[in-house]
N, C-alpha and C positions, 0 to 999 in steps of 0.2 A: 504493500500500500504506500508506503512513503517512497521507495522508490520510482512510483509513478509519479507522485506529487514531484519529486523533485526534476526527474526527464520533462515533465511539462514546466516547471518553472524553466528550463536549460532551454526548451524549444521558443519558450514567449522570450528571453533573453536575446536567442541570436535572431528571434525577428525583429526586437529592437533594435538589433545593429542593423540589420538589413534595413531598417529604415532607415537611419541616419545616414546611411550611405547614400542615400537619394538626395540628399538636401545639400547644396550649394552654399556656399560661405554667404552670400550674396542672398539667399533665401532663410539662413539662420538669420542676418542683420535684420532681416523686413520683418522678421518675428519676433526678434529686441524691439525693436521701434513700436511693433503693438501690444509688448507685454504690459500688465497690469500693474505688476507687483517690481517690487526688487528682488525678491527670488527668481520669481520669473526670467528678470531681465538678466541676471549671473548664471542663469540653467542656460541662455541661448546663448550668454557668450562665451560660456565655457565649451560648447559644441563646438562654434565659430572658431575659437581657438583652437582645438582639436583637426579642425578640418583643415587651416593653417600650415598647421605642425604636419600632418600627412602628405601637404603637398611640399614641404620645405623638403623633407626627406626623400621625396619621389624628382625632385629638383635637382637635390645634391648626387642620388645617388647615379645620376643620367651623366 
């Protein structure tokens, strides 16, 4: 029983990342700009950053 529970948390995880993957630096900013909150706004700059950092490294490593 718990290691279903846990395989379905693993599954919803890397669809999370599967969606971040989708999102653009440029579509993380437009989603700061309409966050509500200041949590909000530090969850989508911490992505943006993230997305950053992945191309810095896809950059250098060329």
């Amino acid at each position: 029983m718990l290691e279903g529970i846990i395989m379905e948390k693993i599954n919803q995880q890397n669809g999370l990342y599967e969606q971040f993957l989708k999102y653009s630096y440029w579509d993380l900013k437009e989603l700061f700009k309409k966050a509500k909150t200041k949590e909000e706004q530090d969850f989508y700059m911490n992505l943006s950053n993230m997305v950053l950092q992945k191309e810095q490294k896809r950059t250098i490593s060329k």
